[in-house]
C-alpha positions in Angstrom: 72.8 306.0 -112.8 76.2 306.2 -112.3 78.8 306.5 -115.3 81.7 305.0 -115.3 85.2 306.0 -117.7 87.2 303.0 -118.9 90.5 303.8 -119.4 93.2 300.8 -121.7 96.5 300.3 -120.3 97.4 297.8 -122.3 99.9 297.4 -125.6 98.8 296.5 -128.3 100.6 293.0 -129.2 102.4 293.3 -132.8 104.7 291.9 -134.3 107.4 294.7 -134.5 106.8 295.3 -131.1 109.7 296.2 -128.8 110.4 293.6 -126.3 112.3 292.7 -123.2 116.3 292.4 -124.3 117.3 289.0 -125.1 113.1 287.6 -125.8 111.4 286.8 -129.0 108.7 289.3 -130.5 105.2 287.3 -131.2 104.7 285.6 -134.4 101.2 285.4 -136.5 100.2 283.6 -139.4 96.9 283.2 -141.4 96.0 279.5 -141.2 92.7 280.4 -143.0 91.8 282.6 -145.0 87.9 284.0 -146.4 88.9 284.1 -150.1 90.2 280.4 -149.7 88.9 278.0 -146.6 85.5 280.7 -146.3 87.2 282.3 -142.8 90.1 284.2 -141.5 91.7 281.9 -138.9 95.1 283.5 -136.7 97.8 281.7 -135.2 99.8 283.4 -133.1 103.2 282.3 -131.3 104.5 284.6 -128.4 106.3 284.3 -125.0 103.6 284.8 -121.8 105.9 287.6 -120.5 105.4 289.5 -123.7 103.7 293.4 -123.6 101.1 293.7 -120.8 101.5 291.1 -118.6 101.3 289.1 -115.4 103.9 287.6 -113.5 102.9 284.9 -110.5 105.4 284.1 -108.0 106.3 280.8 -110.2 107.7 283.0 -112.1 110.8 282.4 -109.9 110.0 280.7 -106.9 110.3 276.7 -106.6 107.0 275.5 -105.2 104.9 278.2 -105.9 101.9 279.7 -106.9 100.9 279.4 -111.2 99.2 281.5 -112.7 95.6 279.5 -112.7 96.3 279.1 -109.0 96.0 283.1 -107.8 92.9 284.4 -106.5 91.6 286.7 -109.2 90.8 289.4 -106.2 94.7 290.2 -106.5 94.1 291.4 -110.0 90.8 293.4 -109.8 89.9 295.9 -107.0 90.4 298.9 -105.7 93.8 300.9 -106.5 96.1 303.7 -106.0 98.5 305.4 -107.7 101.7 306.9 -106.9 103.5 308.7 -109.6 106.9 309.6 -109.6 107.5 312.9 -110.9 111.3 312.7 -111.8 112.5 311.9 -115.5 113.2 308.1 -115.9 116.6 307.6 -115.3 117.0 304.1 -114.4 117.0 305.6 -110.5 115.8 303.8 -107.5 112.5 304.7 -105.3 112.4 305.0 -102.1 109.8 304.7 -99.5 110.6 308.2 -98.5 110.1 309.9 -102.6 106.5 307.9 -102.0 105.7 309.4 -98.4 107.2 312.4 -99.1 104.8 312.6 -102.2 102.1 312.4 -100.2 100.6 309.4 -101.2 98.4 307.0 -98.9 97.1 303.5 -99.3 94.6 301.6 -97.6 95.6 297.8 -96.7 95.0 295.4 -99.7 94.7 298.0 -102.3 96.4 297.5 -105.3 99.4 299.3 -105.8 100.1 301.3 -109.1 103.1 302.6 -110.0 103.7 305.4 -112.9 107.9 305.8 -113.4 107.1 307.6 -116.2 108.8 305.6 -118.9 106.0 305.1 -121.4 107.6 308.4 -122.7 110.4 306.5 -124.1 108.1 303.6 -125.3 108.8 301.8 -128.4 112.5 302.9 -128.4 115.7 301.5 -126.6 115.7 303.8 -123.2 112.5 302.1 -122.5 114.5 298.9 -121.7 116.8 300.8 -119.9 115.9 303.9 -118.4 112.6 303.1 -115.9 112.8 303.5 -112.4 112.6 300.6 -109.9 111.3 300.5 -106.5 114.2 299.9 -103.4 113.4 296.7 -101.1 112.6 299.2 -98.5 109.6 300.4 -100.2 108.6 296.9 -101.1 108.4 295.7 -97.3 106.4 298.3 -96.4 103.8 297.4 -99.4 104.3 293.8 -97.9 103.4 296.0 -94.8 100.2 297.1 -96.3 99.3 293.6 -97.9 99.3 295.2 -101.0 97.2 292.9 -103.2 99.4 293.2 -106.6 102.3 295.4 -107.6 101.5 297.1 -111.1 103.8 298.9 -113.1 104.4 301.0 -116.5 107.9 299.6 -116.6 108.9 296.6 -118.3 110.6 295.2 -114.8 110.5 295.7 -111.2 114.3 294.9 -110.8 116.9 297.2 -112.9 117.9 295.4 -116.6 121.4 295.5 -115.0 120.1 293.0 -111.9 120.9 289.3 -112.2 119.3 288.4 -108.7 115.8 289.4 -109.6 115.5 290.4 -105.8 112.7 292.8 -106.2 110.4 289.5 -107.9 111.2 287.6 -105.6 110.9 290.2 -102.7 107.4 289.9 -104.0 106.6 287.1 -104.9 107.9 285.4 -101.5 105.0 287.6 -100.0 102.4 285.9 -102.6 102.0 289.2 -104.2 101.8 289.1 -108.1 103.4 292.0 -110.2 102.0 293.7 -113.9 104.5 295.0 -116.1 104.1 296.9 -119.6 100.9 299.0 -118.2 100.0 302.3 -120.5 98.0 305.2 -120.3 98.7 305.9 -116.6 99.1 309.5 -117.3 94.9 309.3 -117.6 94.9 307.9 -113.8 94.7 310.4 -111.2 96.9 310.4 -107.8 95.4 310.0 -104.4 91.9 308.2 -105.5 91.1 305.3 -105.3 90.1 303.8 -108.8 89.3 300.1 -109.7 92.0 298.2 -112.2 91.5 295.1 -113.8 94.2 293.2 -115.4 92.5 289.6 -115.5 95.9 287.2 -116.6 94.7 283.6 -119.3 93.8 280.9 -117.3 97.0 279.1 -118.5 97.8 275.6 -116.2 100.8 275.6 -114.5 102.3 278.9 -116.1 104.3 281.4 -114.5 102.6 284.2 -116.2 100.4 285.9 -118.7 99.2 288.0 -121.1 96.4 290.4 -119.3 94.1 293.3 -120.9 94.1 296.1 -118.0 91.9 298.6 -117.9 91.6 301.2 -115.4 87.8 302.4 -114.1 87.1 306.1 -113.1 83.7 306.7 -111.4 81.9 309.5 -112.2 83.5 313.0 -110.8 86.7 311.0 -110.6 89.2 313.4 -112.2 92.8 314.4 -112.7 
């Protein structure tokens, strides 16, 4: 039987957290607790777009898809990863660093990108140092049919861009984008892996809090 290695790439949601400038961090409070009401009961108050998440193409597009709306095939499958390996310096990517790196796709994979930032994670230089990719490299994952654009960085456009081009490159192409993934250092380049990042079914949202995992067959190594 074949053994599979699960691999977490999600944050843990606190609520001390570091968050996008400008949003709220989540919220919890006991509503019940065992030594009182006999149970321990949470609530817990937080933006959809906080930690790990999903963004659908409502995000910022007017008649678009929700988040219930997307096929869940765009957030499971087959993957690969392209790492850049470059200090984060809030640089732009280019489809020739990615070609010249060697790396391949298949149509409708699931593209996975490692800038590197998590090094910087739970300080400010996270919010401002990550790498983004240029709209040239994004039209030639629209190329591929890439099935989702996934990312360690907390954006796909620089904290500095007010268009949000990049989203909406994206998103005009139906192509849903994860931001906030961790652990991609444990993912190996050039093999294909399987990532899940399964958003809330949440009605007419633009987005939502996922738990991705990445899962490495057996022999799959680094």
């Amino acid at each position: 039987m074949n053994h599979s290695r699960i691999i977490d790439l999600s944050y843990p949601i606190t609520s001390d957290m570091l968050v996008y400038p400008g949003t709220e961090r989540p919220s919890f409070q006991w509503v019940g607790r065992v030594n009182s009401e006999g149970y321990n009961l949470t609530r817990m108050t937080m933006l959809v777009h906080t930690g790990t998440h999903v963004d659908s193409p409502g995000h910022f597009l007017e008649e678009s898809q929700w988040i219930d709306e997307m096929s869940l095939d765009r957030f499971y499958g087959p993957a690969k990863l392209f790492r850049l390996n470059k200090k984060p310096d809030n640089q732009e990517v280019s489809l020739k660093d990615v070609i010249q790196s060697g790396f391949q796709m298949d149509e409708e994979d699931i593209f996975v990108f490692a800038t590197g930032i998590e090094i910087f994670a739970n300080t400010r230089d996270y919010n401002y140092l990550y790498p983004y990719p240029s709209e040239e490299l994004i039209k030639w994952l629209i190329s591929k049919k890439a099935r989702a654009f996934m990312t360690d960085a907390t954006s796909v456009d620089p904290v500095s861009e007010k268009d949000s081009r990049i989203h909406k490159m994206l998103f005009g192409a139906g192509i849903p984008i994860v931001e906030n993934l961790q652990n991609l250092s444990e993912v190996p380049v050039n093999e294909h892996f399987i990532i899940s990042a399964l958003p809330l079914k949440l009605s007419g949202r633009e987005g939502s809090p996922c738990r991705a995992i990445a899962i490495l067959e057996s022999g799959t190594g680094l």
